[in-house]
N, CA, C and O of each residue as an XYZ file, in Angstrom:
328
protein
N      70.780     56.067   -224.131
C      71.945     56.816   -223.721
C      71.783     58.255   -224.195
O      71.284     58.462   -225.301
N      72.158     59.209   -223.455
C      71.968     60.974   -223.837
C      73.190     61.335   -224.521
O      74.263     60.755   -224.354
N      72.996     62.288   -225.277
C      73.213     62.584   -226.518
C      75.053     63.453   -225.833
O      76.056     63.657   -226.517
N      74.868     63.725   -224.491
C      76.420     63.856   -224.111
C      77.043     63.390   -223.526
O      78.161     63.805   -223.221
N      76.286     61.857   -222.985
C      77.200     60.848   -223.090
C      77.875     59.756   -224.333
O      78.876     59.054   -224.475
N      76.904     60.038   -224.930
C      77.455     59.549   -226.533
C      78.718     60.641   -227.200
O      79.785     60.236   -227.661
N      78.397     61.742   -227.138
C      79.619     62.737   -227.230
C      80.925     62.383   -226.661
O      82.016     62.365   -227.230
N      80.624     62.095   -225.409
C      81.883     62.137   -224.348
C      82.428     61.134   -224.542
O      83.659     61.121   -224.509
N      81.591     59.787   -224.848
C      82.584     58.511   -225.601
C      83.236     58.581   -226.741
O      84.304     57.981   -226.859
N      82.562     59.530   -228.058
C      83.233     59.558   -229.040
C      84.395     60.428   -228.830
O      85.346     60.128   -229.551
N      84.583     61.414   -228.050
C      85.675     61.957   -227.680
C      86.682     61.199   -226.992
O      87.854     61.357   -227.332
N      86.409     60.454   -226.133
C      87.221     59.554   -225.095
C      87.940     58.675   -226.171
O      89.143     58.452   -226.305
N      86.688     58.163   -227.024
C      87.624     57.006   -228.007
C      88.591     57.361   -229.104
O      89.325     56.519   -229.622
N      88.564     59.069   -229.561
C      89.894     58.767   -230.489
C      89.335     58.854   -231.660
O      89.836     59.761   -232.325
N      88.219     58.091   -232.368
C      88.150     57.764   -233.778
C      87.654     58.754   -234.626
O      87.782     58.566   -235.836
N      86.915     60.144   -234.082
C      86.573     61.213   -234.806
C      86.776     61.875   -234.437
O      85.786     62.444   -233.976
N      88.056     62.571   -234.183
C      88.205     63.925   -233.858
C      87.944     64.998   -234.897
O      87.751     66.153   -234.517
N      87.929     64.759   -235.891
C      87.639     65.916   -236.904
C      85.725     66.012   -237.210
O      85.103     66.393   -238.201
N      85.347     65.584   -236.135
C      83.585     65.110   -236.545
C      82.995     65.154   -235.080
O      82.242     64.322   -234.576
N      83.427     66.137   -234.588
C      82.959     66.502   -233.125
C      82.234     67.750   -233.268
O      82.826     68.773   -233.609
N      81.103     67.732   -233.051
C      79.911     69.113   -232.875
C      80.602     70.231   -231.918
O      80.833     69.828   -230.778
N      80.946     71.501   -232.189
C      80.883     72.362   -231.663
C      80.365     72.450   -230.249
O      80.729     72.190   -229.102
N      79.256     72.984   -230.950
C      78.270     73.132   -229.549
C      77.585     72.508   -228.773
O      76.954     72.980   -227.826
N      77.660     71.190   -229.165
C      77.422     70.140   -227.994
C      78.825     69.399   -227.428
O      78.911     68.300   -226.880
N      79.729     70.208   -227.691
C      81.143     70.083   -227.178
C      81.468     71.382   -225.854
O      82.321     71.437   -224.968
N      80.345     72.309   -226.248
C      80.570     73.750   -225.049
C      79.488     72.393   -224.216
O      80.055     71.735   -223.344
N      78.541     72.181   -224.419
C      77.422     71.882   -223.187
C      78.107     70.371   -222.656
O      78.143     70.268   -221.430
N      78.373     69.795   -223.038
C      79.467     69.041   -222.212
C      80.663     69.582   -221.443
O      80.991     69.210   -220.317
N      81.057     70.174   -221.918
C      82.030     70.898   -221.012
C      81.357     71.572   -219.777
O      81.829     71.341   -218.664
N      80.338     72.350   -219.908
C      80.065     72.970   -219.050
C      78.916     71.784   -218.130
O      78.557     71.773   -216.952
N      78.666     71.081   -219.034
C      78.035     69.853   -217.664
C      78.591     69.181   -216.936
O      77.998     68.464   -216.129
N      80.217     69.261   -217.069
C      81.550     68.598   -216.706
C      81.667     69.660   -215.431
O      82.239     69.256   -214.419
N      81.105     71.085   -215.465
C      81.659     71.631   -214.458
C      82.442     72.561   -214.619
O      83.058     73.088   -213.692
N      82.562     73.029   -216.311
C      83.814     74.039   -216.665
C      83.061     75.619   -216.742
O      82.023     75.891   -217.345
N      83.673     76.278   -216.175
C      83.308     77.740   -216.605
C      83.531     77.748   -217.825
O      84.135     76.914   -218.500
N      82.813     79.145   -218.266
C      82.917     79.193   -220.231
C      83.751     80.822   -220.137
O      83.246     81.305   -219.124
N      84.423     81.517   -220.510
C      84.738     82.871   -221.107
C      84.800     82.632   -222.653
O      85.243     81.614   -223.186
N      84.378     83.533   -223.176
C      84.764     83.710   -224.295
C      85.273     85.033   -224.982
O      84.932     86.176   -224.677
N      86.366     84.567   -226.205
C      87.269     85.776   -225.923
C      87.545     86.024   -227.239
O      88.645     85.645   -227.641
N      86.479     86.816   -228.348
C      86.668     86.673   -229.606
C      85.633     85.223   -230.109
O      84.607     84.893   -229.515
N      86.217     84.505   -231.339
C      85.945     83.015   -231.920
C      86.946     81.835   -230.305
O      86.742     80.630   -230.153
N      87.614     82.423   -229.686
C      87.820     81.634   -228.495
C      87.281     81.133   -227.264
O      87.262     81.882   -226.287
N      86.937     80.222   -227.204
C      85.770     79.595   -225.862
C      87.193     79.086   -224.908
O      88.247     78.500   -225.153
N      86.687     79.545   -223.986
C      87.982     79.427   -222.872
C      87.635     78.389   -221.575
O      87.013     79.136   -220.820
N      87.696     77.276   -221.023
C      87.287     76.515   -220.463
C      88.321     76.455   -219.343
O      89.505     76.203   -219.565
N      87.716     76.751   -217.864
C      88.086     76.390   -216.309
C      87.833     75.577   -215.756
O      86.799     75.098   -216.222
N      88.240     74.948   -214.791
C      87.383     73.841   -213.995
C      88.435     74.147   -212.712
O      89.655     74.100   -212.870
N      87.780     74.476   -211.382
C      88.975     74.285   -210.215
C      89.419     73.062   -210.129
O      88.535     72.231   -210.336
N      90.588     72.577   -209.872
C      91.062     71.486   -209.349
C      92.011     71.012   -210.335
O      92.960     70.246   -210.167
N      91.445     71.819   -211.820
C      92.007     71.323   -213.242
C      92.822     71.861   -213.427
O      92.347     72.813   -214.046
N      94.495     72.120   -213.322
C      95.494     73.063   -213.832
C      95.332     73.700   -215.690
O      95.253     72.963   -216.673
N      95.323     75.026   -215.697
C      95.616     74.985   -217.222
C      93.952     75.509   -217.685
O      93.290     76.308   -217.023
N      93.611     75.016   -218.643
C      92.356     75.917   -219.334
C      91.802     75.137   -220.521
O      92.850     74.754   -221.041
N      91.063     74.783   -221.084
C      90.939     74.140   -222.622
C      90.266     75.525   -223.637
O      89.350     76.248   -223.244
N      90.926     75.655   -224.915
C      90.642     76.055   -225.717
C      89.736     75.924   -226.909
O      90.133     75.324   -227.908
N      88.909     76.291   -226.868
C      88.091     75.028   -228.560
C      87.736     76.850   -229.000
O      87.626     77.862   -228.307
N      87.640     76.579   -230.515
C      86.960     77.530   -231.758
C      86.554     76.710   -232.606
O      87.125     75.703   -233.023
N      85.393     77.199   -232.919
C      84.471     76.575   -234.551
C      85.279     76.765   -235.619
O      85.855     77.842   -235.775
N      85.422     75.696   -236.514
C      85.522     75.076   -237.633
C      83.978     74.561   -238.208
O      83.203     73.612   -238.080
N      84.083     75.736   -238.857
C      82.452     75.105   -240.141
C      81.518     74.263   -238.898
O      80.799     73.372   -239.349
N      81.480     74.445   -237.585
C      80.347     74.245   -236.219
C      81.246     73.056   -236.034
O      80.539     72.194   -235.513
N      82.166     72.704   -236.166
C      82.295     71.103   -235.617
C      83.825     71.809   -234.665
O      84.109     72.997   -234.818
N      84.552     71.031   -233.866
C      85.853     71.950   -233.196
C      87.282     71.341   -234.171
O      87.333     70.573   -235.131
N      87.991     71.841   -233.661
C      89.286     71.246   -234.162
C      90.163     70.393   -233.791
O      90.781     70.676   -232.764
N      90.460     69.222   -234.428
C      90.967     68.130   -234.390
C      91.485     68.139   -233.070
O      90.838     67.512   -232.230
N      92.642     68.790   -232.674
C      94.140     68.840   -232.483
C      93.585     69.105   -230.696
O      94.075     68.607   -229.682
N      92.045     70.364   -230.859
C      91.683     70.646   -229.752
C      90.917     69.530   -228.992
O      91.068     69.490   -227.771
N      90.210     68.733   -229.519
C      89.520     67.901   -229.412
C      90.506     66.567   -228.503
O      90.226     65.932   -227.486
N      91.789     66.532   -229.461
C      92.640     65.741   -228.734
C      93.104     66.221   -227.116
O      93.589     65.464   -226.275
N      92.757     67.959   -226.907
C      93.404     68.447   -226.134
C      92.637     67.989   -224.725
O      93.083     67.646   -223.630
N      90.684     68.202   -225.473
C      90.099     67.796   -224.610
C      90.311     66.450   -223.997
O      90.259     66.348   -222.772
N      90.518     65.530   -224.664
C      90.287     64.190   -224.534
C      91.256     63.990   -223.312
O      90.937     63.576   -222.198
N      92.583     64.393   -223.773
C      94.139     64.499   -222.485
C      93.518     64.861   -221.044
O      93.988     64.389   -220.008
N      92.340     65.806   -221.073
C      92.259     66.437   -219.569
C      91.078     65.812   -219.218
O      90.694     65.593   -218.069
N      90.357     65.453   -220.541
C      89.199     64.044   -219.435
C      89.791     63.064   -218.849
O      89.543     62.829   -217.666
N      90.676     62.313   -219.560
C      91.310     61.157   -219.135
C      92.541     61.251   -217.893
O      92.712     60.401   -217.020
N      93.216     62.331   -218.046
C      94.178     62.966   -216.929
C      93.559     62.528   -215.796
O      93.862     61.523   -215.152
N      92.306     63.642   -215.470
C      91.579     64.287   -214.360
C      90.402     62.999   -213.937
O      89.861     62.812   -212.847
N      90.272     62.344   -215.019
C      89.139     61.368   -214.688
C      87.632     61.970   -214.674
O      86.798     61.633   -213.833
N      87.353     63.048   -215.873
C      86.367     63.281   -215.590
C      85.367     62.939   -216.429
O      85.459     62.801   -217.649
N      84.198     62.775   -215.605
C      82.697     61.806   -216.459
C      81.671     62.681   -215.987
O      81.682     63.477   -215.049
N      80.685     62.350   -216.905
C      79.216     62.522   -216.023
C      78.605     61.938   -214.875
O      77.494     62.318   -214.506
């Protein structure tokens, strides 16, 4: 199994949100299909079809909890996978 589909499950499942890699959290996103801006320590995430935007910033390289949960809401919303 590749290393961002193992990501994308530990995100999907809930049990580590405070233990999510940074930057293999941008390259999933953007293998999902999301544009990247970045705006400052702010990574700004698009996707057409997706209302709204996701936010993530580094924490010591890993993201933040709360954002992580944010991601998880708009995978599962939207239904999106690899």
């Amino acid at each position: 199994m590749g290393r961002r589909r193992k990501l994308l499950e530990r995100i999907l499942s809930g049990r580590s949100d405070a233990n999510i890699p940074f930057e293999q959290t941008r390259s999933l996103l953007m293998s999902l299909g999301f544009s990247e801006d970045i705006e400052g320590d702010h990574f700004i995430y698009r996707k057409e079809g997706v209302p709204g935007r996701i936010n993530i910033q580094p924490q010591a390289a890993k993201c933040k909890p709360y954002q992580v949960r944010q991601i998880r809401k708009v995978l599962i919303d939207y239904d999106l996978r690899l």
